[in-house]
Each structure stands twice: as C-alpha cells, then as structure tokens.
C-alpha positions as CSV (number, residue, x, y, z in Angstrom):
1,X,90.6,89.2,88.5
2,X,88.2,87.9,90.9
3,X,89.5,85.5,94.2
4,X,87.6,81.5,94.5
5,X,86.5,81.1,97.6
6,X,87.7,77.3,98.3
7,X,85.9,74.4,100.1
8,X,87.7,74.4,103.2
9,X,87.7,70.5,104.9
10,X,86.2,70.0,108.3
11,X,89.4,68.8,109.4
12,X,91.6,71.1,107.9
13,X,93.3,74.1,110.5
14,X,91.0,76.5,109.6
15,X,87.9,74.6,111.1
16,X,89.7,74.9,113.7
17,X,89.8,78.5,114.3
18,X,92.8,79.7,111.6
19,X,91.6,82.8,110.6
20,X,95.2,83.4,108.2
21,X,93.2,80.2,106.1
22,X,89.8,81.1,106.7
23,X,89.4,81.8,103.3
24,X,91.9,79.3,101.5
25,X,95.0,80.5,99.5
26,X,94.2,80.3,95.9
27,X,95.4,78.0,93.7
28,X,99.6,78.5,92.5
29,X,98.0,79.6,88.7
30,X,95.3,82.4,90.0
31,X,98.1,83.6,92.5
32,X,100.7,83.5,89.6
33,X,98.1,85.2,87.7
34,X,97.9,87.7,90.6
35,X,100.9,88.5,91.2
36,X,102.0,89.0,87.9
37,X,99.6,91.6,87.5
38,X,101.1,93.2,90.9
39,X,104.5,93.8,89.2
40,X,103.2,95.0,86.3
41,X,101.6,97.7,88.2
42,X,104.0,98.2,91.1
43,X,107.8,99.0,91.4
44,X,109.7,99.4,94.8
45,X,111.8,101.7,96.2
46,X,115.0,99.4,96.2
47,X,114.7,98.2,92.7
48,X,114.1,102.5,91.7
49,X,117.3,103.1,93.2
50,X,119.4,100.1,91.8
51,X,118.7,101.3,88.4
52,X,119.2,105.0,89.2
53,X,122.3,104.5,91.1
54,X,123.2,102.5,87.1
55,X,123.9,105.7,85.9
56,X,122.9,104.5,82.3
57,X,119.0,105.4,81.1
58,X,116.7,103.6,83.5
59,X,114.3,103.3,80.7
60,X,111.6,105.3,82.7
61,X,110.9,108.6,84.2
62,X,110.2,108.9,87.7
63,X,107.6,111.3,88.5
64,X,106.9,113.1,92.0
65,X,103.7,113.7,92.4
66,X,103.6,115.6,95.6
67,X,102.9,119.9,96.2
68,X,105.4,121.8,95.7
69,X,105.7,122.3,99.5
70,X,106.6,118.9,99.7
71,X,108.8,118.6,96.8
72,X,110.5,121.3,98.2
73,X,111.1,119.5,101.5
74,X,112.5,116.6,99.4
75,X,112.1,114.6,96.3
76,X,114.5,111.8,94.4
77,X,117.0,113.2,92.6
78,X,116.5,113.0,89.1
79,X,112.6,112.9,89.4
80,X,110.5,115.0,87.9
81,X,107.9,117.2,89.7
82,X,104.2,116.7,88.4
83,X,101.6,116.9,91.0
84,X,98.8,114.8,90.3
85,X,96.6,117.9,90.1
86,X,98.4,119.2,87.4
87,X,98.6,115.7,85.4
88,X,96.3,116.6,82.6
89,X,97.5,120.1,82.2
90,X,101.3,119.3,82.2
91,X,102.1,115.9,81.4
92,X,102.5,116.2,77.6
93,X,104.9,119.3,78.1
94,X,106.8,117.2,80.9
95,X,106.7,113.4,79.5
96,X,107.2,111.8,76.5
97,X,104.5,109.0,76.1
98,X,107.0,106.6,74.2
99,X,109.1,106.4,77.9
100,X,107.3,104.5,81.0
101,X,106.8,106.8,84.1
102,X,107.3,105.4,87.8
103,X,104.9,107.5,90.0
104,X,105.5,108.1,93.4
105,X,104.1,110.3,96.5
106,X,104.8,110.4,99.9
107,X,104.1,106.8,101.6
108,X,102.1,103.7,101.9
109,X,99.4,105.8,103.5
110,X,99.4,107.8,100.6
111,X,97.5,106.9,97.3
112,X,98.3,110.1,95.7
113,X,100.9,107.8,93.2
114,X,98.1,105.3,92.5
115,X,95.6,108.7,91.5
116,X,98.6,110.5,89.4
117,X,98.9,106.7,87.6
118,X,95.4,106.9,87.3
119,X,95.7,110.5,85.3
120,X,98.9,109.0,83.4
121,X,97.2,106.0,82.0
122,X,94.0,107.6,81.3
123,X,96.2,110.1,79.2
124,X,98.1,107.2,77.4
125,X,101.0,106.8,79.4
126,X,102.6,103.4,80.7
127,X,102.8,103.7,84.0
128,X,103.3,102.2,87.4
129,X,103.7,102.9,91.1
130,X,106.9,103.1,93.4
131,X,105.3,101.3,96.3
132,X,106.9,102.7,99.7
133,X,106.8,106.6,98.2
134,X,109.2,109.2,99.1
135,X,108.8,107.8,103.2
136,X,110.8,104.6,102.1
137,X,113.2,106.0,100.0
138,X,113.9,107.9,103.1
139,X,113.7,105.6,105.6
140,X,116.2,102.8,103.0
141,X,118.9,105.2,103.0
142,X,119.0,106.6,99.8
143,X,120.1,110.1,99.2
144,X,117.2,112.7,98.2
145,X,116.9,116.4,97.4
146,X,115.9,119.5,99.0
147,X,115.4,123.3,98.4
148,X,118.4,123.6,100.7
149,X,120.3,120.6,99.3
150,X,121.5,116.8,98.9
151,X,120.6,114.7,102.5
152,X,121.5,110.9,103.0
153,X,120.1,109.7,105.8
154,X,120.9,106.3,107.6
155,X,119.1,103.5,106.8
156,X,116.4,102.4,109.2
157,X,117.2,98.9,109.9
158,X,113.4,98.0,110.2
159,X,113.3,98.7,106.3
160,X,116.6,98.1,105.2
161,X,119.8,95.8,106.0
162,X,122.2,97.1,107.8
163,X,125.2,95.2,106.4
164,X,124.3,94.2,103.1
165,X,124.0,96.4,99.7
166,X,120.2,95.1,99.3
167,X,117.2,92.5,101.1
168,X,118.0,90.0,98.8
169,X,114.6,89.6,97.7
C-alpha cells in the first residue's frame, strides 16, 4: 500500500506552518484500506487478555518468542515458548498450522514478535502480533508467570484505567 501525497491549498493550516498536516491525511477509503490491513496484522494486549480470561478456546495460540532467560523471568500464562531463533526448527512440533498464532516479545521497542511472525508466515502459519509485548501486559495489570510463580501487578494508570474493566476503545 503506498500513501498519496495530497495538494495541500495555500490557505489551508499547513501553509501555515502545521507540520501534523504537512503531508495531508489520506483520503477515509486508502485509510480504511490501511487500517484494515493494521488489524489484520496486529492484536493488543487488552483484547489477548479478554479472550484468555474467556476461559473457552481463544481460537489462537499465543506464542512467546523471547530467550529462555526471559521467559523464565515471565511470560503469559498459557503461552507457549518459541524463540524466534528456534521458529523453523520447532514450530511444526509446537503448532498446529490449522490454529492462528498471536506472537509476542518483550515491548514496543522490541521487534522480535514482528521477526518470529516473519518465520511463522514464511512457514505457513496465520499469524499476527500482540502489539505492546510482554512490557504491556505487565504494565495493564494482567497476571503473568514466572520460574518462581504467578505475579499480578497493579495496573499502571498511564496504560490502563484505573476504575474501569477496559479503555473502552
């Protein structure tokens, strides 16, 4: 998918110095266009849990990607550990190619999720990426695993709300 660049008038804001529309949004059907594409790619940590915490089959399998040092320090519960180094070596004894996988690694710094994606897709899977990585689940308040045992921390209220089951979004 490819962005127009958009005649911009000479009275218009950004001839005057806007530099949010220096480059002009994009028409509403290339951003629909866009943006469907995003969510066909991308998952979040919020909607990850709500299905989890469903208790039924989410439909998908959630795979951390991480070392095992950092597995170890924590991981969802439920996920499965695949480093992306080990993708093509381990995925068909770990994965059934019939079920989606959710990818994650450790944060938005982090593309390690988008490489281990990479690996799945390349090797047939359906795949997408838990945006946020292990960091958000943390930082939401959800409860995660570690060598020693189950941790729930508090939610941070710059990621999550405080009084309210989810963002509403």
């Amino acid at each position: 998918m490819s962005a127009t660049t958009h005649a911009v008038p000479h009275d218009s804001p950004v001839a005057h110095g806007n530099s949010v529309l220096r480059v002009a949004a994009a028409p509403p059907a290339e951003a629909a266009a866009y943006f469907r594409a995003s969510l066909a790619f991308h998952t979040d940590v919020s909607d990850v849990a709500a299905v989890l915490a469903a208790g039924s089959d989410p439909g998908f399998v959630l795979v951390d990607c991480r070392s095992t040092e950092s597995w170890d320090q924590g991981h969802v519960p439920g996920a499965v550990h695949l480093p992306t180094a080990l993708v093509a070596e381990r995925a068909g004894q770990l994965l059934d190619p019939a079920v989606p996988v959710v990818t994650y690694c450790w944060g938005p710094a982090c593309n390690g999720a988008a490489r281990a994606a990479l690996a799945l897709a390349e090797l047939g899977y359906r795949v997408k990426e838990m945006l946020g990585g292990f960091e958000y689940w943390v930082r939401e308040g959800f409860e995660f695993e570690t060598w020693q045992g189950t941790e729930r921390p508090a939610a941070d209220p710059l990621t999550a709300p405080v009084d309210a089951a989810d963002c509403g979004c």
